[in-house]
VEXRO-270772 format. One record per residue: residue in three letters; x, y, z of N, C-alpha, C in turn. Coordinates in steps of 0.1 Angstrom, whole numbers, padded with zeros to 4 digits, always signed. Layout:
! VEXRO-270772
alaXYZXYZXYZ...
! end
This chain:
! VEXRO-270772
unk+0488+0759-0314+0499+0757-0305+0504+0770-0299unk+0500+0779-0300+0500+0791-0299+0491+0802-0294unk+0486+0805-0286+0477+0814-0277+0482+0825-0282unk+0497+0834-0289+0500+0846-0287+0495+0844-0301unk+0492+0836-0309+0490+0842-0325+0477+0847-0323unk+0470+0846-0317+0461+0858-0313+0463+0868-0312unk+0472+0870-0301+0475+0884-0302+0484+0895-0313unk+0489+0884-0320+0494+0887-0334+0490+0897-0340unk+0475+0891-0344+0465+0897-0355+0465+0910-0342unk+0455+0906-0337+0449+0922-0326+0462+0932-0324unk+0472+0928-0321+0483+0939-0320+0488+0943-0338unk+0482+0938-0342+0487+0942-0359+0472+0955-0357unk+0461+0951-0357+0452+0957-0362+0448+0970-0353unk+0451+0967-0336+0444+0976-0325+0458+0983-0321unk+0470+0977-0322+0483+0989-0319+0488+0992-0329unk+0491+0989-0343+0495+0994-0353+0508+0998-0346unk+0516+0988-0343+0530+0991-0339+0536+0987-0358unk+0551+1000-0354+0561+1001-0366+0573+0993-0358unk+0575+0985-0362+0591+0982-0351+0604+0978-0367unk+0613+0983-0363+0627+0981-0376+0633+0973-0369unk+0636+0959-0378+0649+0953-0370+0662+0959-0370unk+0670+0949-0362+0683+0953-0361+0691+0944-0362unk+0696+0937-0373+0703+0927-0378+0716+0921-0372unk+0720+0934-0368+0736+0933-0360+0737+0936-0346unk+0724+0932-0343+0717+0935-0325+0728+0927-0319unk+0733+0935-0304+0738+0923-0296+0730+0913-0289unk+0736+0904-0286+0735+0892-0277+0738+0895-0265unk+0729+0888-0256+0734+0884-0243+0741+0873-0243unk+0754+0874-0239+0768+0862-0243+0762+0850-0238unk+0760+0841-0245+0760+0825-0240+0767+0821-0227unk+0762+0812-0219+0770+0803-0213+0777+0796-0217unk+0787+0788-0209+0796+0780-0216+0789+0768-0221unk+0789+0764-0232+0780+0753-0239+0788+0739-0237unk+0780+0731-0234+0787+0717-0232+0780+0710-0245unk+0790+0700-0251+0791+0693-0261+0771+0687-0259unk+0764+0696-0275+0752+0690-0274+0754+0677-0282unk+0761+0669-0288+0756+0655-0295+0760+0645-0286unk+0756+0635-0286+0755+0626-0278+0768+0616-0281unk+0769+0606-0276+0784+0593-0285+0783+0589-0292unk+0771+0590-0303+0771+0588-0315+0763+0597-0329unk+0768+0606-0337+0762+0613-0341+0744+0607-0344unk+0739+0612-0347+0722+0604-0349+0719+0608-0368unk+0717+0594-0372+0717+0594-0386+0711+0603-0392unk+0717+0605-0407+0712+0615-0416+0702+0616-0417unk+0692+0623-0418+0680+0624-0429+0680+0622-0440unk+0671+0614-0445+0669+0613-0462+0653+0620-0465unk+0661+0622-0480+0647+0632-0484+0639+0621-0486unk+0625+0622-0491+0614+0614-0491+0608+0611-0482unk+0591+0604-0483+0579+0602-0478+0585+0589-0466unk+0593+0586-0460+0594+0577-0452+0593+0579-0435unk+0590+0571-0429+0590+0575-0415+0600+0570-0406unk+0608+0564-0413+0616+0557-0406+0627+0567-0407unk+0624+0573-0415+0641+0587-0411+0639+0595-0404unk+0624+0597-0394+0626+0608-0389+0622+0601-0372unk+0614+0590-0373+0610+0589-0361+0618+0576-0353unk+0614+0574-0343+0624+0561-0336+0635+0570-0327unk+0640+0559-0314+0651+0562-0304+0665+0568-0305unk+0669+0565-0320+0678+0567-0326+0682+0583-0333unk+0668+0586-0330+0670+0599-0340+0664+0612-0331unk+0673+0624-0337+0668+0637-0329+0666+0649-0338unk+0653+0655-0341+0653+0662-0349+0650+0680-0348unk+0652+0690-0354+0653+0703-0351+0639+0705-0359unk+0622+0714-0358+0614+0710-0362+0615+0728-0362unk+0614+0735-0374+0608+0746-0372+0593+0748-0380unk+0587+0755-0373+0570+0763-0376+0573+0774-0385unk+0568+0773-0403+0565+0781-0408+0551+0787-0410unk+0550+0803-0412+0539+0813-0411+0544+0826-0419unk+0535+0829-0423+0535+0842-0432+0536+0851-0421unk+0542+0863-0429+0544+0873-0421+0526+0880-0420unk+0531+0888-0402+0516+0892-0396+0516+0907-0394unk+0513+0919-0400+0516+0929-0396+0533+0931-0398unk+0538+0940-0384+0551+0941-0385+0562+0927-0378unk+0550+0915-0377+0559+0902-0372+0564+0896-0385unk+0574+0891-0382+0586+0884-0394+0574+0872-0398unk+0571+0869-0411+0573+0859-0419+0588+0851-0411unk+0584+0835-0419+0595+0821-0415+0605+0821-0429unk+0599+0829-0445+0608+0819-0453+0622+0828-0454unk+0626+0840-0453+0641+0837-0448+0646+0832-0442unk+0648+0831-0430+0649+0817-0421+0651+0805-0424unk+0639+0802-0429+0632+0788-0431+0648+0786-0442unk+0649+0795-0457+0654+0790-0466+0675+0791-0458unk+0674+0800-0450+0691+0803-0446+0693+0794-0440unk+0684+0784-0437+0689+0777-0425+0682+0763-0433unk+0682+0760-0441+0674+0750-0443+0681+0735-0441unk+0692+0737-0442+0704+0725-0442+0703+0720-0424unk+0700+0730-0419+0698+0728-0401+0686+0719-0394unk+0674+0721-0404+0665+0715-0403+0658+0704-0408unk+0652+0694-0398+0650+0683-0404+0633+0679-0408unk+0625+0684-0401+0613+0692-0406+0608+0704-0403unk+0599+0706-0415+0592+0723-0410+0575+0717-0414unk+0568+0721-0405+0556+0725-0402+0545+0738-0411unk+0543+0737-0421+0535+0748-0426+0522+0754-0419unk+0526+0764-0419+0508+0766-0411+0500+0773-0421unk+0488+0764-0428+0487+0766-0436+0478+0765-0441unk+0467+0757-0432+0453+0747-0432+0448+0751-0420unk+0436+0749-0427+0423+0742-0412+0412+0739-0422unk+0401+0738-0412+0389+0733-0418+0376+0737-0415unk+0367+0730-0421+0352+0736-0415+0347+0725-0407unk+0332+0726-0406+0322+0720-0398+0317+0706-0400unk+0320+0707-0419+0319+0693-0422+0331+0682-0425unk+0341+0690-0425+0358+0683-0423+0363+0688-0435unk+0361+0697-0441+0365+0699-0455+0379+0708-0447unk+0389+0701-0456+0401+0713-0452+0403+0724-0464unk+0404+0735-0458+0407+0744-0466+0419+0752-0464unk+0427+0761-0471+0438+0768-0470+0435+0779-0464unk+0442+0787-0451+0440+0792-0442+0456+0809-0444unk+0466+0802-0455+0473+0810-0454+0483+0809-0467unk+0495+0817-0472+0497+0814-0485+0504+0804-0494unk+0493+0798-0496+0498+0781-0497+0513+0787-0509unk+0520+0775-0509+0531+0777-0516+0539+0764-0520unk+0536+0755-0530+0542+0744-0526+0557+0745-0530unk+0562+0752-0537+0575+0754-0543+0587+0753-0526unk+0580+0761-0515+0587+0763-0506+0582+0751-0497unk+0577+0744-0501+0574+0727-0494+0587+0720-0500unk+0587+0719-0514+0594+0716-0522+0614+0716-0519unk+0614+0730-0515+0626+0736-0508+0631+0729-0502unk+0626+0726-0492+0625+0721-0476+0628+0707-0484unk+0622+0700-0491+0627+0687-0487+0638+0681-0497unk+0640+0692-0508+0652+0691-0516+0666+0694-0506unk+0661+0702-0491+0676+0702-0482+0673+0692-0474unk+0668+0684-0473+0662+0674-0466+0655+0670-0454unk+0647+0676-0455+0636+0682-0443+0625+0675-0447unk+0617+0667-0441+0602+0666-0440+0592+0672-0440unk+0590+0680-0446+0578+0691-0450+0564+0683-0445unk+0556+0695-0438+0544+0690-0429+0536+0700-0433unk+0519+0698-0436+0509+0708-0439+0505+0701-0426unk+0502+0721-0420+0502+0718-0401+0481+0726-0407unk+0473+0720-0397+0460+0724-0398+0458+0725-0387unk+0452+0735-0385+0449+0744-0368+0429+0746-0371unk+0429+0751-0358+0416+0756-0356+0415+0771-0356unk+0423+0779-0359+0424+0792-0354+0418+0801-0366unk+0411+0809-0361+0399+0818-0369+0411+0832-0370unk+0411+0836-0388+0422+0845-0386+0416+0859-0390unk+0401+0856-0395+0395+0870-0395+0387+0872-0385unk+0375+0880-0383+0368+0881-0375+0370+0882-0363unk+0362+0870-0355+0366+0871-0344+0383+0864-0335unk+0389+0869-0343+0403+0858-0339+0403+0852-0328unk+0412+0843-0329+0412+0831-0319+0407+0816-0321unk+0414+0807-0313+0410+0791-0320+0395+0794-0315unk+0388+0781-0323+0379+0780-0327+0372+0768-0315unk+0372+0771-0303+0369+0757-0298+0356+0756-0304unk+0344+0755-0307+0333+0752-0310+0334+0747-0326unk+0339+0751-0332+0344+0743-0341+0349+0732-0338unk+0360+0728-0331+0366+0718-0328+0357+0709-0319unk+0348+0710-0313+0337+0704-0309+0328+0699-0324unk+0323+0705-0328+0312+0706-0339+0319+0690-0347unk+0332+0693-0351+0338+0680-0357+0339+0667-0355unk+0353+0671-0339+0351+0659-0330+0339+0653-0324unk+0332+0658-0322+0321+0651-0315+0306+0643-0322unk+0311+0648-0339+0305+0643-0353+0310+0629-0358unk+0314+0616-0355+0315+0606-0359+0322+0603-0375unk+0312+0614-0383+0308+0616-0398+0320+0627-0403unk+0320+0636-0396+0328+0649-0400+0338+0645-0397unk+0340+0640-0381+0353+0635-0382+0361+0627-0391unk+0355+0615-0395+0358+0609-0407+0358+0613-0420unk+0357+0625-0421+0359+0634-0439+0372+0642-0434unk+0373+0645-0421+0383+0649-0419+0393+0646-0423unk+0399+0632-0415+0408+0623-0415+0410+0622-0431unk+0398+0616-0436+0398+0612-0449+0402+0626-0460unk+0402+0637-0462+0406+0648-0464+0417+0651-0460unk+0424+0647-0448+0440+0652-0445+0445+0643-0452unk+0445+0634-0451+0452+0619-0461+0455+0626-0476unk+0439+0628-0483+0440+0630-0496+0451+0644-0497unk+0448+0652-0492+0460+0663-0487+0474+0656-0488unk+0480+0652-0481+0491+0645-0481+0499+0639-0489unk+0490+0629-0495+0490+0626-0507+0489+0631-0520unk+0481+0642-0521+0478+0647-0533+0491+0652-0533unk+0499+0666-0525+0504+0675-0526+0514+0668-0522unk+0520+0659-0519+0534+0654-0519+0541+0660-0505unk+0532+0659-0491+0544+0661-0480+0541+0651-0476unk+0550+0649-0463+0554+0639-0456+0545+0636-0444unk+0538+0642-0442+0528+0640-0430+0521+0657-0429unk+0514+0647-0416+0505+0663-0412+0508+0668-0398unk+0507+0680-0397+0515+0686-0381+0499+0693-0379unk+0494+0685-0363+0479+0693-0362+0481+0697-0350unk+0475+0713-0352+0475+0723-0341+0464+0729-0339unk+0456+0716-0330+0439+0721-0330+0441+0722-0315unk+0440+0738-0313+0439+0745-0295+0423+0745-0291unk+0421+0744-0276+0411+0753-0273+0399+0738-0276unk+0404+0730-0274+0392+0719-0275+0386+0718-0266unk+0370+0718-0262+0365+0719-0250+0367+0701-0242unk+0372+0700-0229+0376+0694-0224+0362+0681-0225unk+0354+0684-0225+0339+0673-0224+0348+0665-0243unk+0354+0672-0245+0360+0661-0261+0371+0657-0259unk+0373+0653-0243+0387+0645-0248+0388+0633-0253unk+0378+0629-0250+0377+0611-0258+0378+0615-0277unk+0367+0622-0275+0370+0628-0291+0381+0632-0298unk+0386+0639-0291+0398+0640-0300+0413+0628-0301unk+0410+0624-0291+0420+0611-0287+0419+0600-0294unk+0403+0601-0304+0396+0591-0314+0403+0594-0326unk+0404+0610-0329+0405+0614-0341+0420+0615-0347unk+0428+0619-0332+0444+0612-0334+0444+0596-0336unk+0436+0585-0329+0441+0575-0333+0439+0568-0352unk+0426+0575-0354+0418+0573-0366+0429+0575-0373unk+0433+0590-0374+0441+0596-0385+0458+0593-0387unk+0461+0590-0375+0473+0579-0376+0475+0573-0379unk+0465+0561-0377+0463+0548-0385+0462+0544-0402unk+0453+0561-0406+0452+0563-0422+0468+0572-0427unk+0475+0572-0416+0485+0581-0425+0499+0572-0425unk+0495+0566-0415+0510+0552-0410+0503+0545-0421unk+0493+0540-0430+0493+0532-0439+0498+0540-0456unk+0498+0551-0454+0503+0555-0469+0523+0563-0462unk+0522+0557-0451+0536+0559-0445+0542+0575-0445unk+0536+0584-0439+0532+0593-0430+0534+0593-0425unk+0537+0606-0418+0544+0611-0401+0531+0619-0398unk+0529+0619-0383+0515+0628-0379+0526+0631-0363unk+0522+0645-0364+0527+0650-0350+0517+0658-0345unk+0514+0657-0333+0506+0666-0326+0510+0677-0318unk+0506+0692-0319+0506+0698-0311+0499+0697-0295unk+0505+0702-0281+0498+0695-0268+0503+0709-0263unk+0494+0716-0253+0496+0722-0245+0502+0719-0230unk+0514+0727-0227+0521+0724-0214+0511+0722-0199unk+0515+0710-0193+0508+0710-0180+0518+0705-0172unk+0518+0701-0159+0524+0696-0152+0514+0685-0143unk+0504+0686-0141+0491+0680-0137+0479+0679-0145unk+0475+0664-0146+0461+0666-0155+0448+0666-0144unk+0441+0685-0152+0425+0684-0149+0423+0680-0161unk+0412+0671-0164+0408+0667-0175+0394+0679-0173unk+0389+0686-0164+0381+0697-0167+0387+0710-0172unk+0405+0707-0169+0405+0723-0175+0402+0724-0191unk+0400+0745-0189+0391+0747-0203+0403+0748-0211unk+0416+0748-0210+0426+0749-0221+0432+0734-0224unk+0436+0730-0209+0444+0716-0214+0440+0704-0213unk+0425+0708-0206+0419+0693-0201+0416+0678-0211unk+0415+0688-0226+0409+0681-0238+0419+0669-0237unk+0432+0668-0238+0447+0665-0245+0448+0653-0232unk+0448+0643-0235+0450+0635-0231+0467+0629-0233unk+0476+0627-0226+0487+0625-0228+0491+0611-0230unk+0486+0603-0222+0487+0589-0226+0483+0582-0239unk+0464+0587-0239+0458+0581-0254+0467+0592-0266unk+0470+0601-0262+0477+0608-0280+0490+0603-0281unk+0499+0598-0266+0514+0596-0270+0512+0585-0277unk+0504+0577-0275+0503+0557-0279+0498+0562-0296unk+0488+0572-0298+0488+0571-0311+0498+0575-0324unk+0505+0589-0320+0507+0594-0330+0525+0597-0325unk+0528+0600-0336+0545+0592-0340+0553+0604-0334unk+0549+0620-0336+0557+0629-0328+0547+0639-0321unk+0552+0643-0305+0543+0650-0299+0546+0668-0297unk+0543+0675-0304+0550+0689-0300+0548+0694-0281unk+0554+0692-0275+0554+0693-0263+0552+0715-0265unk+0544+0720-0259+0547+0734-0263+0550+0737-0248unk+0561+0742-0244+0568+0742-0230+0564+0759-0236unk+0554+0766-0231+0556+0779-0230+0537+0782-0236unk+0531+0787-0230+0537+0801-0224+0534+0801-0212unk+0541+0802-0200+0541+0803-0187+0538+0815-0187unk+0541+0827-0193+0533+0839-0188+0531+0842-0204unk+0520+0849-0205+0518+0855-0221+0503+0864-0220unk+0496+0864-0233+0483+0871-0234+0472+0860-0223unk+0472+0871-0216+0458+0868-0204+0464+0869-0189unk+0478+0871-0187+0485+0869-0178+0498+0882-0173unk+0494+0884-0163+0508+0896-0161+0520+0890-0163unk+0533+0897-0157+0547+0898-0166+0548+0885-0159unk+0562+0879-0164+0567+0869-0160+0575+0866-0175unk+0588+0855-0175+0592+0847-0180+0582+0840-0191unk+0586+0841-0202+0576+0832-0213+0578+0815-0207unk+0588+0812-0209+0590+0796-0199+0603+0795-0194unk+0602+0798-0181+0611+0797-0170+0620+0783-0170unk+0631+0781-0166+0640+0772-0170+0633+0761-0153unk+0633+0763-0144+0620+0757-0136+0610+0749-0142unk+0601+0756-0148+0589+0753-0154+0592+0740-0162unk+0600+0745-0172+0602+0740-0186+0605+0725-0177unk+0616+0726-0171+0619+0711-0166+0603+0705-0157unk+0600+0711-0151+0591+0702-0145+0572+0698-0154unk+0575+0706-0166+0566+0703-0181+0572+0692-0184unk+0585+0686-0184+0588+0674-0194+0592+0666-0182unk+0589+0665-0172+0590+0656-0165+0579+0649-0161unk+0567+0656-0163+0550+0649-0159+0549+0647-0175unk+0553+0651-0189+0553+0645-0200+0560+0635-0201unk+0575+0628-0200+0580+0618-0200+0571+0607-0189unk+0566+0610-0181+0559+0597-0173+0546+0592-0182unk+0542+0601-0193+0528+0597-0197+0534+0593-0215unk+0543+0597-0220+0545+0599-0234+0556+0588-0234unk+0558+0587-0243+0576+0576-0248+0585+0588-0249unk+0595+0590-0246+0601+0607-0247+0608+0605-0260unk+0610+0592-0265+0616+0592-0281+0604+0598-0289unk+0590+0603-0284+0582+0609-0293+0582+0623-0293unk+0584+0626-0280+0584+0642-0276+0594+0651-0281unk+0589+0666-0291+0598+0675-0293+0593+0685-0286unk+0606+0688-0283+0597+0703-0270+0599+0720-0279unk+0588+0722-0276+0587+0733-0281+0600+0750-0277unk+0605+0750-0284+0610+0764-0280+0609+0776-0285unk+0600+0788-0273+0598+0800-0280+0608+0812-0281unk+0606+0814-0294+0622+0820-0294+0617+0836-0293unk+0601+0841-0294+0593+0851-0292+0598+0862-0282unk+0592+0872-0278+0590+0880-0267+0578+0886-0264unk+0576+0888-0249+0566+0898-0247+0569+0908-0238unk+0565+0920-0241+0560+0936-0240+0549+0935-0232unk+0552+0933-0216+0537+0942-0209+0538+0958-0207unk+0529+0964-0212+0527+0978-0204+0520+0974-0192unk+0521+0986-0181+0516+0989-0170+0499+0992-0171unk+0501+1001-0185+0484+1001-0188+0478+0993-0192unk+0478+0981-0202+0477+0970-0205+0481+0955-0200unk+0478+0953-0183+0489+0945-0178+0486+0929-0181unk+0473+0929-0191+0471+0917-0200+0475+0918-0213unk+0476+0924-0213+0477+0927-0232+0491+0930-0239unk+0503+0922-0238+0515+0924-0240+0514+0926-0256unk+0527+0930-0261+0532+0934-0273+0539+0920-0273unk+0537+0915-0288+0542+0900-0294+0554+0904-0306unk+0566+0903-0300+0575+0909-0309+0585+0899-0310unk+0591+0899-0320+0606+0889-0325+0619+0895-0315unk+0626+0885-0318+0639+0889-0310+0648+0900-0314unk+0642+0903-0331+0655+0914-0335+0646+0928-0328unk+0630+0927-0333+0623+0939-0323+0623+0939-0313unk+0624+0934-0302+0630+0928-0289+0643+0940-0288unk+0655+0932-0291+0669+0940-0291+0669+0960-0297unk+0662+0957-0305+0654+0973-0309+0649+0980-0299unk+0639+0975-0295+0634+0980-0284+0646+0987-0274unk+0650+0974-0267+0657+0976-0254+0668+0988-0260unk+0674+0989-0269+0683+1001-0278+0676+1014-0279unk+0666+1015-0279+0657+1025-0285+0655+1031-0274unk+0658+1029-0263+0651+1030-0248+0665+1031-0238unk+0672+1027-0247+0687+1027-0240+0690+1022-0225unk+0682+1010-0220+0679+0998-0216+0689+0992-0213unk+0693+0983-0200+0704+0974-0200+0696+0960-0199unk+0704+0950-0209+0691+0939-0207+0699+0930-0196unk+0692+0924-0187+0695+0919-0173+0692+0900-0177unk+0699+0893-0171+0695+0877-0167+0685+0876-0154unk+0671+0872-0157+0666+0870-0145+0673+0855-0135unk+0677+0857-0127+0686+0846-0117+0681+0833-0119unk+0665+0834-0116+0661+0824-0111+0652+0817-0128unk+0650+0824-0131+0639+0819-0147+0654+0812-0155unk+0663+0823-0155+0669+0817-0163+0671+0823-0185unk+0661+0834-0182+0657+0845-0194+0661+0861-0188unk+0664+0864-0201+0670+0875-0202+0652+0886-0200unk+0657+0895-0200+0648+0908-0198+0650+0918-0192unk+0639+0933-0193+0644+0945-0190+0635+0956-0189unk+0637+0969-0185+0628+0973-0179+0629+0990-0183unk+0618+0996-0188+0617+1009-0199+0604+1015-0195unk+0605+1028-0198+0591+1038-0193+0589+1042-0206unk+0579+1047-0210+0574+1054-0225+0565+1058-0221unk+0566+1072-0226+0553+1080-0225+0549+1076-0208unk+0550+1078-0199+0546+1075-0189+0542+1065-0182unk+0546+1048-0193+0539+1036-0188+0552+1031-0189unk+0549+1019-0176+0566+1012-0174+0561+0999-0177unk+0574+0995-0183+0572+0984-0194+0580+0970-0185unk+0577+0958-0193+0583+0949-0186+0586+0939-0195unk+0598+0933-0199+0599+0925-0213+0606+0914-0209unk+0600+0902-0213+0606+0892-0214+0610+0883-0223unk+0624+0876-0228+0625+0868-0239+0631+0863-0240unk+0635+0854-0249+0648+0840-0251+0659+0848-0257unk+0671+0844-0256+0680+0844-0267+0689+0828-0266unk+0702+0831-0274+0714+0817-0274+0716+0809-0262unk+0716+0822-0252+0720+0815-0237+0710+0807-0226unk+0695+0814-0234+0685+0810-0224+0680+0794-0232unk+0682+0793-0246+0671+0784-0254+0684+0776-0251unk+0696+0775-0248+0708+0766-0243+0704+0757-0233unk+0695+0768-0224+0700+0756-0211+0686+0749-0215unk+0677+0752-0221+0664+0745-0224+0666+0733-0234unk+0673+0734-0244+0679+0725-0252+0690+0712-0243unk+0694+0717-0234+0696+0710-0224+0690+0703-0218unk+0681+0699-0212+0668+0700-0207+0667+0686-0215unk+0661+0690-0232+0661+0677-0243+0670+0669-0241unk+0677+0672-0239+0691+0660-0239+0690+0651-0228unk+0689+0662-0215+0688+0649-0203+0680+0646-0201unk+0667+0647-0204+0655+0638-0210+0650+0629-0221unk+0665+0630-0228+0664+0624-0239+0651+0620-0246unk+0648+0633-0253+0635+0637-0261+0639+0633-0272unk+0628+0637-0281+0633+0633-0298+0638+0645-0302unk+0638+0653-0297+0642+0668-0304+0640+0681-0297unk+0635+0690-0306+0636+0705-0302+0626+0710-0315unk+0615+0719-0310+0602+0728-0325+0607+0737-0323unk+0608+0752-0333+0614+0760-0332+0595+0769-0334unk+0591+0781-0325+0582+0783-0325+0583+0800-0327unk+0580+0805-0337+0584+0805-0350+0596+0808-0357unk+0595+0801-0372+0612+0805-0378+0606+0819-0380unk+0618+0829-0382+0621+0840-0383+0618+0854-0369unk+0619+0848-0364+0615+0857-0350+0625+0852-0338unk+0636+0847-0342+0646+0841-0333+0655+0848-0335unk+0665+0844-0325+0679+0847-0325+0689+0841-0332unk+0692+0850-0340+0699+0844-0346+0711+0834-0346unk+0716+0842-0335+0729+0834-0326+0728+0816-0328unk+0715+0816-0327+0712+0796-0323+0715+0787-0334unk+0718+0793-0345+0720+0788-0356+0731+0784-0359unk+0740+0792-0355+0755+0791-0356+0766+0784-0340unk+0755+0780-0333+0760+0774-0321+0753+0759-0312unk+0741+0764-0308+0732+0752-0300+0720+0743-0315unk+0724+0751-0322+0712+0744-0336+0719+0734-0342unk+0735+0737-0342+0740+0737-0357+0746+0722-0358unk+0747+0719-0339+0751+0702-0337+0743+0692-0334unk+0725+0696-0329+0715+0693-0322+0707+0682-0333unk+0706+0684-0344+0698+0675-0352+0701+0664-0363unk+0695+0657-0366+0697+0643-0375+0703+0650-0391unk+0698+0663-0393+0701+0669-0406+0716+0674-0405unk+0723+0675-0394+0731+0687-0396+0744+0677-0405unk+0743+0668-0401+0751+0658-0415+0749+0665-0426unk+0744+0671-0433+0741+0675-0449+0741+0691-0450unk+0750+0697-0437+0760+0712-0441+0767+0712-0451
! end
């Protein structure tokens, strides 16, 4: 779901950036926030394996992505645990698999902190990706070919996430398989319906991660795989990832422009049920240098506010995006930074509402602002009954 966790690793290993947060960083002041709940608060969540508390027209949920810390990027379980009353599922990333479907553990399994999550009443999800975290980093399309396009594999797959699910006691599976070569969209559109069908019978939630488009090539090499119609009909929540409109492979720009973002969930609502859709929000930043004008720095919002301090920087509202950002020389290279805070992920959160989506993903916990928690988070979801 994520293109920049790529650059995660590579900027851990090839810049060996030190960045210190800054806990008591300022904010760029919010807009005036208009009442986010709707005229009827949206029912509690209850703990347990059911699907009926989380999915359906009735309900809106706040989904954050947990990840181990990457180099000098924040780990999710502070976050994840300070806020846990806020959230109504979290997403482990945690899994993936091989060639024959065998799923394996990809990061530091922990079920105590599965456990956490659903004693505050959250739906805990083991999320399985394709992404290769040694070697050569990056999703794995050829893997994800090798599977889907196996009949056999695919089906140990399926059959392997289930027993997963089951065995270890969550509530469903959150799958974030990027980079599928587009000649497998049927393939994969098989392997959502397969595995929904085996998870809605042991009463499972399955959510898909989908890359942002506004038009389908079914040839393009990133989004053509994802078919919007055949995956909304299968699977019960769709992670809409509204972002990255500019990131690694691309010069500066807004991560997702408040433009964009709307016209992503407006070619998604014509193809999806929007009672399925949670839209992604990155709460990240990126660091282009001038020397590197592909290769930004992937930094959290407290290294973010660091930065811009460090550099003694005024941080500016871009007019038209709708995101904050700003502008710094070091050592001779001029920098260009863009990123969310309270006021930007507001009007996006907005956005959900008058699209009336199922919710909002938080992409990743602990690399946000903190601000959101105490203001646009704190009224937005089915959990916040259980403060």
């Amino acid at each position: 779901m994520k293109r920049f966790l790529t650059f995660i690793t590579i900027s851990a290993l090839m810049l060996g950036l030190t960045l210190t947060g800054c806990r008591n960083a300022p904010t760029v002041p919010p807009t005036t926030q208009q009442q986010t709940t709707q005229n009827t608060q949206p029912p509690q969540a209850e703990a347990g394996a059911t699907r009926d508390s989380v999915i359906g027209s009735d309900k809106r949920v706040v989904m954050g992505f947990y990840t181990d810390p990457e180099g000098p990027t924040p780990g999710s379980k502070e976050s994840m645990l300070k806020n846990a009353k806020l959230l109504d599922e979290v997403a482990f990333f945690w899994y993936s698999f091989d060639a024959t479907g065998k799923v394996t553990p990809s990061g530091k399994v922990d079920l105590s902190l599965k456990d956490k999550a659903q004693k505050n009443g959250s739906k805990a999800y083991a999320l399985v990706h394709n992404m290769n975290l040694t070697g050569t980093v990056g999703f794995d399309a050829n893997l994800a070919h090798r599977v889907f396009s196996n009949p056999d594999a695919r089906a140990k797959l399926v059959t392997n996430l289930v027993k997963l699910v089951t065995k270890d006691g969550w509530d469903g599976i959150s799958v974030d398989i990027e980079k599928t070569p587009p000649g497998d969209r049927n393939n994969f559109s098989a392997f959502v319906a397969e595995l929904s069908k085996e998870l809605k019978a042991k009463d499972k939630v399955l959510n898909i991660s989908i890359p942002a488009k506004f038009v389908d090539y079914p040839s393009d090499l990133w989004s053509g795989a994802y078919d919007y119609a055949a995956i909304g009909k299968s699977a019960d929540q769709i992670i809409l990832m509204t972002y990255d409109e500019h990131g690694l492979g691309t010069t500066q720009g807004p991560v997702a422009s408040q433009g964009w973002v709307d016209r992503v969930i407006s070619f998604a609502v014509g193809k999806i049920p929007k009672d399925k859709i949670i839209m992604g929000l990155p709460v990240y930043s990126y660091d282009w240098g001038s020397n590197k004008p592909l290769m930004p720095d992937y930094l959290s919002y407290v290294q973010t506010i660091d930065r811009a301090k460090k550099h003694g920087v005024e941080i500016l509202t871009d007019p038209s995006a709708k995101v904050p950002q700003f502008i710094y020389t070091a050592n001779g290279t001029r920098h260009e930074v863009f990123f969310e805070n309270v006021a930007s992920l507001k009007i996006k959160m907005d956005y959900a509402l008058k699209h009336k989506l199922h919710g909002v993903g938080i992409w990743r916990l602990g690399m946000e602002d903190p601000a959101i928690w105490n203001s646009i988070i704190k009224d937005f979801g089915t959990n916040t009954a259980k403060k």
